[in-house]
SEKOL-776315 format. One record per residue (C-alpha): residue in three letters; x, y negated, z. Coordinates in steps of 0.02 Angstrom, whole numbers, plus 50000, padded with zeros to 5 digits. Last residue first. Layout:
! SEKOL-776315
ALAXYZ...
//
This chain:
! SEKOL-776315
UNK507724942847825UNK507274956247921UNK505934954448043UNK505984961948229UNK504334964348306UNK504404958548498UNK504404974348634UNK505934969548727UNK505654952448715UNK504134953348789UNK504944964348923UNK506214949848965UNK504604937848973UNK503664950849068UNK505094953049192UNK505164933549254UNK506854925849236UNK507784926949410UNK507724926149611UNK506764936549738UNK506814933049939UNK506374947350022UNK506084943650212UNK505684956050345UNK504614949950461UNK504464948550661UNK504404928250654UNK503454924450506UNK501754930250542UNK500854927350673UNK501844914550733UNK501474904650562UNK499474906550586UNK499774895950754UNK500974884150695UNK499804883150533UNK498394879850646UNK499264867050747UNK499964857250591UNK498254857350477UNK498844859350318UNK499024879950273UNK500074872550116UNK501314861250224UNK501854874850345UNK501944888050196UNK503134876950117UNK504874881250185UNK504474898850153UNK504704897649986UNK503354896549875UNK502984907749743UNK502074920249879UNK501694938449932UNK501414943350093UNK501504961350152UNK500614964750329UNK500954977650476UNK499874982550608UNK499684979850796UNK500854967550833UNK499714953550768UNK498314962450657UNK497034955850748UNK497724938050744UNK498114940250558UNK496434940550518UNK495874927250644UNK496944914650594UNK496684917750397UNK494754914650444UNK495114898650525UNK496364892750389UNK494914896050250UNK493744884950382UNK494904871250363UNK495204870250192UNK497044877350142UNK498104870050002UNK498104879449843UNK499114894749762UNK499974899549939UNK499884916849941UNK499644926549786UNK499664943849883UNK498774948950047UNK499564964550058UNK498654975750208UNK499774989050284UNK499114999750432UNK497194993250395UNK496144992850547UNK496214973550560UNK495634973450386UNK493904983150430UNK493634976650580UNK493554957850489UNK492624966150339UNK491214972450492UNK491174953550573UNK490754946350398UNK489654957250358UNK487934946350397UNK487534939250235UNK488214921850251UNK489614926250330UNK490164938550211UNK489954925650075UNK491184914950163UNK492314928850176UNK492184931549976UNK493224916049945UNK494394917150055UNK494994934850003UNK494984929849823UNK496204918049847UNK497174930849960UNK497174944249815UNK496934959449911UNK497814977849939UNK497314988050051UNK498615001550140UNK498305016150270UNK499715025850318UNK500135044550302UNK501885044350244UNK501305044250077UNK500115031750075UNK501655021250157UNK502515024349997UNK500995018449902UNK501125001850014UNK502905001049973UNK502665002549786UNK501334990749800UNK502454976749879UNK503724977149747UNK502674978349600UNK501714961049661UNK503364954349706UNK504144957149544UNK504834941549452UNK503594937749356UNK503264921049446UNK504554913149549UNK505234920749717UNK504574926449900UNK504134943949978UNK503584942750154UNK503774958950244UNK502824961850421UNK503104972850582UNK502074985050663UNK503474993750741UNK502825009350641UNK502784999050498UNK504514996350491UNK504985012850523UNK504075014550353UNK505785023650284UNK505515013650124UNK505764998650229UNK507655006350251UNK507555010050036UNK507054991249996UNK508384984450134UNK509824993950038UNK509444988349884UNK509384971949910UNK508464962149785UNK509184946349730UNK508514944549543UNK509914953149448UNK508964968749367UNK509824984049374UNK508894986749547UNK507544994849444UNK506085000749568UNK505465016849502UNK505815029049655UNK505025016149761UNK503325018149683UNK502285006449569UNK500385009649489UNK500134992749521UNK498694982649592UNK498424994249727UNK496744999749779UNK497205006549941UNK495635014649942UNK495905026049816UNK497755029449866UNK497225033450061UNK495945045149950UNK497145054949841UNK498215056250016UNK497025065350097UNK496715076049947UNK498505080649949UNK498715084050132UNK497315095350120UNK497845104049984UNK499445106450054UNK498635114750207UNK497735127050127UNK499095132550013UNK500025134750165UNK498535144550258UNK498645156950118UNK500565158950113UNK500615163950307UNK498905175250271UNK500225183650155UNK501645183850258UNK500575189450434UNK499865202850322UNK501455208350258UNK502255205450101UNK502455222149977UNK500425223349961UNK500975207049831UNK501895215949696UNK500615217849535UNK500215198849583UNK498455195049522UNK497485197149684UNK498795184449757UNK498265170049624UNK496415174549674UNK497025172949861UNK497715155949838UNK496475148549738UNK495475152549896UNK496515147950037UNK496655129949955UNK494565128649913UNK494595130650100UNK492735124950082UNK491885134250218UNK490855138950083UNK492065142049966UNK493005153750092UNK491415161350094UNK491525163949906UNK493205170849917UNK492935182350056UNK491295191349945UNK492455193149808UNK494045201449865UNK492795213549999UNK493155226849860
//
């Protein structure tokens, strides 16, 4: 039979789809009743899927997402202002396509983080690129990368991404060069990709927390004015979970 020697070229061309395919077909008592053409149709399926799904293994893998989240697992139960109806539209990643933003605002606990990931993972999905980064930790390293010459290559890097969350905005007051760099990250992403922002502040305060008035004008352009806005309200969820998952003691 020519069964084996196919399979381990297959192998070698490493359509490691086509071939678990054919060994499953080389079991099936009934298979010479599809066609060639149906059968090579099946093989280059299995192929293809496999693709896809490695592909999107890796976009996951890079992404690096804080939370294992996806829209299918959001609880809109919870009464902490989030529109359902927005959530599943951005879930469409039409949004992304028009390289647009989404700032998601609200009080600790309360769900950004989870929010945001489960629309970057979505936008895995759909074939997007996503990174996730702590912003404080963003600025800190981007000083380093100047220092040892990488600092242009991370900045190609993030402008490449098709949704970057910069999450925790807003924990301290900008110094001047950390409002530089945030200037020139979001410049090269301005109308050509899309960015999630995460923040306890309301939007009110973002002026006051970059600082300088011109750069924050600037960094605020960038930003705010073709984004979606998700405004979160409520108790934070770890304290209701924490209750959930207290001992109980009898008296």
């Amino acid at each position: 039979m020519l069964n084996h020697p196919t399979l381990d070229k297959l192998h070698e061309l490493r359509f490691t789809g086509m071939a678990k395919a054919l060994t499953e077909q080389m079991a099936l008592p009934d298979i010479d009743d599809l066609s060639f053409e149906e059968r090579l149709g099946l093989l280059i399926d299995r192929e293809a899927t496999e693709r896809e799904d490695r592909r999107l293994q890796t976009r996951l893998r890079q992404a690096k997402l804080k939370q294992n989240a996806c829209i299918e697992d959001i609880d809109f139960k919870q009464s902490r202002g989030l529109d359902k109806s927005l959530v599943l539209d951005l879930a469409q990643c039409q949004w992304i396509k028009r390289h647009l933003n989404l700032l998601i605002t609200g009080p600790t606990g309360v769900g950004k983080t989870w929010v945001a990931c489960a629309l970057a993972q979505k936008a895995c999905r759909e074939g997007f690129t996503s990174l996730y980064l702590r912003l404080p930790r963003l600025l800190q390293e981007l000083p380093i990368a100047k220092g040892d010459g990488t600092y242009t290559r991370l900045l190609a890097r993030l402008a490449k991404v098709d949704v970057l969350i910069l999450d925790d905005w807003g924990l301290s007051k900008l110094i001047a060069e950390q409002r530089r760099d945030l200037l020139e990250i979001l410049e090269d992403r301005h109308d050509t990709r899309s960015t999630i922002v995460t923040s306890q502040l309301p939007l009110d305060q973002w002026h006051h927390i970059i600082g300088d008035p011109t750069l924050a004008d600037a960094i605020l352009d960038r930003l705010v004015h073709n984004a979606y806005k998700i405004n979160l309200k409520g108790e934070s969820m770890r304290k209701n979970k924490s209750k959930l998952t207290a001992p109980t003691h009898s008296e």
